[in-house]
NULO-586283 format. One record per residue: chain; residue number from 1; x, y, z of N, C-alpha, C in turn. Coordinates in Angstrom, 3 decimals. Example, Ala and Ser with C-alpha at 12.3 -4.5 7.8 and 13.67 -1.06 7.14 Angstrom:
2
PT   chaine   num         nx         ny         nz        cax        cay        caz         cx         cy         cz
PT        A     1     13.190     -5.690      7.800     12.300     -4.500      7.800     13.200     -3.300      7.800
PT        A     2     12.850     -2.250      7.080     13.670     -1.060      7.140     12.900      0.030      7.870
***
This chain:
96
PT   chaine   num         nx         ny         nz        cax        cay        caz         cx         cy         cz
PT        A     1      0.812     -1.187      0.000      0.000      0.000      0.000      0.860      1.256      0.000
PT        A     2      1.526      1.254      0.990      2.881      2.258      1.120      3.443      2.544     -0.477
PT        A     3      3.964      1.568     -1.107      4.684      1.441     -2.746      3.661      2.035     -3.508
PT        A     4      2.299      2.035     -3.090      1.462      2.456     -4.584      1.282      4.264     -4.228
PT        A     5      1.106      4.562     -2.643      1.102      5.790     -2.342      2.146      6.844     -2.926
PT        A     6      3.416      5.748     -2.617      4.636      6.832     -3.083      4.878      7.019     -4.508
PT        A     7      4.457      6.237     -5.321      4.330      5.828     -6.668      3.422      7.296     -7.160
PT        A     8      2.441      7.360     -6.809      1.601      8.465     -7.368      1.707      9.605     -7.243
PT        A     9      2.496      9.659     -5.742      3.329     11.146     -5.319      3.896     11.099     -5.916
PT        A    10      4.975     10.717     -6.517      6.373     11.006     -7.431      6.161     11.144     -8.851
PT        A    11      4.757      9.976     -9.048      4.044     10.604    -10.435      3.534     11.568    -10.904
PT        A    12      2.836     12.323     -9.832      2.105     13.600     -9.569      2.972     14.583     -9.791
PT        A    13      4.341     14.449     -8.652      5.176     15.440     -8.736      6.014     15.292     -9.999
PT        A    14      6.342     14.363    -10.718      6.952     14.803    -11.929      5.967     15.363    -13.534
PT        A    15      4.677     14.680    -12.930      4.020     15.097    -14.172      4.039     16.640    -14.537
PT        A    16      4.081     17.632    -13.103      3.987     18.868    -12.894      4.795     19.602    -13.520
PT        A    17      6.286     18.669    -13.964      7.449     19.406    -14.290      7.593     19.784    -15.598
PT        A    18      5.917     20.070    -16.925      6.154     20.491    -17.748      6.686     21.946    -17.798
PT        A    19      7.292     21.953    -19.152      7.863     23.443    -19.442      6.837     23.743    -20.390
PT        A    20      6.860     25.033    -21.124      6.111     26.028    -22.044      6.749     26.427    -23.357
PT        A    21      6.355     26.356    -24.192      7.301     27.422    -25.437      6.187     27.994    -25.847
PT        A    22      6.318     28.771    -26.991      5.213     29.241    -27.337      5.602     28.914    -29.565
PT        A    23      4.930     28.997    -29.951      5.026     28.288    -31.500      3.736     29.478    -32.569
PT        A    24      4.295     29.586    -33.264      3.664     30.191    -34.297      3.766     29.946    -35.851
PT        A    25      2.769     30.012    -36.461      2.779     29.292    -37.844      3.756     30.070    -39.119
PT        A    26      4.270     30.992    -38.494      4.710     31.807    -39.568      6.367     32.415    -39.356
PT        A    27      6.178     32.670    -37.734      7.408     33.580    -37.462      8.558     32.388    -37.234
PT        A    28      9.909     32.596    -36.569     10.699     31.934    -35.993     10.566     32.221    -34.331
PT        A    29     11.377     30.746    -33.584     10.855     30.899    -32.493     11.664     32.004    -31.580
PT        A    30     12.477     32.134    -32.258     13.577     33.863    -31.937     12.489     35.196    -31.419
PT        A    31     11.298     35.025    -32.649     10.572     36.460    -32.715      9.887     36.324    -31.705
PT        A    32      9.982     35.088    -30.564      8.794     35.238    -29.849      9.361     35.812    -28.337
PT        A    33     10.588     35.653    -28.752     11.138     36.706    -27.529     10.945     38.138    -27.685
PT        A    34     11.415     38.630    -28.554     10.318     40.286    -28.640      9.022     40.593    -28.272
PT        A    35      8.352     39.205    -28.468      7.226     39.803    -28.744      6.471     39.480    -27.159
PT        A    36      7.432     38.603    -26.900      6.941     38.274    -24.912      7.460     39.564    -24.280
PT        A    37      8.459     40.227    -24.394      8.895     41.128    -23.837      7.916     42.357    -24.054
PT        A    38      7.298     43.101    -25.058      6.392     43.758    -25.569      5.140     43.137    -24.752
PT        A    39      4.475     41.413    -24.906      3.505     41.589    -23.810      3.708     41.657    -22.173
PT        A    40      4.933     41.307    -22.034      5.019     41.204    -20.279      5.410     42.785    -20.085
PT        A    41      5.538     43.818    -20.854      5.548     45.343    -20.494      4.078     45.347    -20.764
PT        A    42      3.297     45.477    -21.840      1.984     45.797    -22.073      1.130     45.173    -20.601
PT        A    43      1.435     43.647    -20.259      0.469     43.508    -18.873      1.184     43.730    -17.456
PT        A    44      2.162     44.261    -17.757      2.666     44.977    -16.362      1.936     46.451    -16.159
PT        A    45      1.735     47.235    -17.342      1.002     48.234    -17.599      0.082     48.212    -17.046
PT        A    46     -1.014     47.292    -17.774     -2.345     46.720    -17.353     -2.248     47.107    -16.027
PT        A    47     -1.640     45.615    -15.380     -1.677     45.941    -13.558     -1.671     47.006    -12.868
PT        A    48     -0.793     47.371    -13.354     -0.595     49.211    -12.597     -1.720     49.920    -12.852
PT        A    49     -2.418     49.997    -13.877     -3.117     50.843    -14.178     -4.764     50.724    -13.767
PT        A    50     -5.032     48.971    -13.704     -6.048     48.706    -12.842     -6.121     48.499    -11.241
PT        A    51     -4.577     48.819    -10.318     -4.342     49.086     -8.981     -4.466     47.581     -8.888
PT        A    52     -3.500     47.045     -9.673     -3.081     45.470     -8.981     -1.528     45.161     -9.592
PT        A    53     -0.204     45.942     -9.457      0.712     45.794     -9.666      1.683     44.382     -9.640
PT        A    54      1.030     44.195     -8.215      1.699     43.190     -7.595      1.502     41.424     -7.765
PT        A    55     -0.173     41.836     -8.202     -0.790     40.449     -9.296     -0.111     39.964    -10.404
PT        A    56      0.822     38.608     -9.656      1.770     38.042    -10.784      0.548     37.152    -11.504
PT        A    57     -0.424     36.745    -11.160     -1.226     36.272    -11.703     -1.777     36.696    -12.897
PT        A    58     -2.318     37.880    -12.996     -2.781     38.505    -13.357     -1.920     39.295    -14.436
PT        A    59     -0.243     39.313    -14.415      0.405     39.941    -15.554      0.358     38.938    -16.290
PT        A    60      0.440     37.391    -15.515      0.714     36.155    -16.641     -0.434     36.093    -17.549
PT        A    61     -1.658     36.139    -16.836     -2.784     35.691    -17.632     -3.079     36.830    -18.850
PT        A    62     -2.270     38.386    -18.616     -2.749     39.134    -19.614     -1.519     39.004    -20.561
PT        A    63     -0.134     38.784    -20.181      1.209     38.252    -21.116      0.465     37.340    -22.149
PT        A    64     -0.405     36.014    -21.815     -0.320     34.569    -22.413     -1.821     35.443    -23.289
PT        A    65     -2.576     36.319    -22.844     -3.601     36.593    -23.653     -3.235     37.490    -25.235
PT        A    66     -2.176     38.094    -24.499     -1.426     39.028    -25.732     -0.779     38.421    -26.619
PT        A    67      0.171     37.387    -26.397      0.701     36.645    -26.860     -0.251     36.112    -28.365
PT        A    68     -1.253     35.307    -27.738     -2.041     34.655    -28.383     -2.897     35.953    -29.757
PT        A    69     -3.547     36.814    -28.447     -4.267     37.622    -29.451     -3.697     38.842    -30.563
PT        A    70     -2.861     39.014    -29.899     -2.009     40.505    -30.393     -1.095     40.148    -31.742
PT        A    71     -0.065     38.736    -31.172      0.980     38.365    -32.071      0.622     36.942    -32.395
PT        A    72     -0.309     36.150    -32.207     -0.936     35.195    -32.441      0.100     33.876    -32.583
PT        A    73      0.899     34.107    -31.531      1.374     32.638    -30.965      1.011     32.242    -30.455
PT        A    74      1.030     30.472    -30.352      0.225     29.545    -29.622      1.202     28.881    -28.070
PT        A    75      0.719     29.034    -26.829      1.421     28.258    -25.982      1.350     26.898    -26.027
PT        A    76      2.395     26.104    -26.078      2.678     24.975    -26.474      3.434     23.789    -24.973
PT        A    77      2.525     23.083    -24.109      3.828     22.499    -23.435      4.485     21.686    -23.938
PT        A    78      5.709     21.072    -23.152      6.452     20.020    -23.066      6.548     19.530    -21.808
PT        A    79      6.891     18.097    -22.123      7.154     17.359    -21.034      8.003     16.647    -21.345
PT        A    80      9.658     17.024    -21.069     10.898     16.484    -21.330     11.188     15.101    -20.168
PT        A    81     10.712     15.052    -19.072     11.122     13.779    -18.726     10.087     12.699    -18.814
PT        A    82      9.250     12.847    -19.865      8.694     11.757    -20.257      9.578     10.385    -21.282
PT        A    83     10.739     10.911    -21.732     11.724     10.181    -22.606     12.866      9.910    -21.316
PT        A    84     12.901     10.362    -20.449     13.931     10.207    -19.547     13.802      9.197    -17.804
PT        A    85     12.406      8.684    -17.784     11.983      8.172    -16.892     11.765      6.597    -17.065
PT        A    86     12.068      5.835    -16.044     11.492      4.282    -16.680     10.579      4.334    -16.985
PT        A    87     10.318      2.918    -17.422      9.129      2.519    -18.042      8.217      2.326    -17.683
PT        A    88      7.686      2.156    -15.921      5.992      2.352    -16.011      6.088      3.771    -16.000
PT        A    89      6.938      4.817    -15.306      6.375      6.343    -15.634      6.366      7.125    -16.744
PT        A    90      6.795      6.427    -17.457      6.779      7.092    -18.978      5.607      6.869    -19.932
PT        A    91      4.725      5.800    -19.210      3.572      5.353    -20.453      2.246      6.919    -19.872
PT        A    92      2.887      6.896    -18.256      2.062      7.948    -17.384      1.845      9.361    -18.158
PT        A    93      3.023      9.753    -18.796      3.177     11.323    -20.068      3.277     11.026    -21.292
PT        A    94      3.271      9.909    -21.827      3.477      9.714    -23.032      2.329      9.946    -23.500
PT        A    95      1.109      9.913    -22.769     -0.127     10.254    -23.625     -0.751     11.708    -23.218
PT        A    96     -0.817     12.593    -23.421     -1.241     14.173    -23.000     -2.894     14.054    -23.120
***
């Protein structure tokens, strides 16, 4: 019982460890650093200006909205230790 508990904790906790890129049909993935920098000033703006500066929440969710709507890249995860884990935890990410 103990083995299946710790099993799902460690599954849980690695499933968590995806990363992000962001992908677009046209540009290179170079341009999407400009263009994150342009939205994480544009929703730092935001914040300040609606008296919530300090809402990291709230710059992310308007960064990932700009992103999408403004310069129309798509956020994309990954999950790199799905190729790097044995084999029962790997069948666990191999399917999204």
């Amino acid at each position: 019982m103990y083995k299946l508990i710790i099993i799902v904790v460690i599954t849980t906790a690695l499933s968590s460890c995806a990363t992000t890129h962001w992908e677009h049909p046209t540009k290179k993935q170079t341009s999407s650093y400009l263009d994150l920098l342009h939205c994480k000033q544009d929703a730092k703006q935001y914040a300040v200006d609606s008296g919530y500066s300090q809402d990291k929440t709230l710059i992310k969710n308007e960064t990932d909205k700009c992103m999408n709507e403004k310069y129309g890249w798509i956020k994309e995860k990954d999950y790199p230790l799905r190729y790097y884990l044995p084999f029962p935890f790997n069948l666990f990410l191999a399917y999204k």
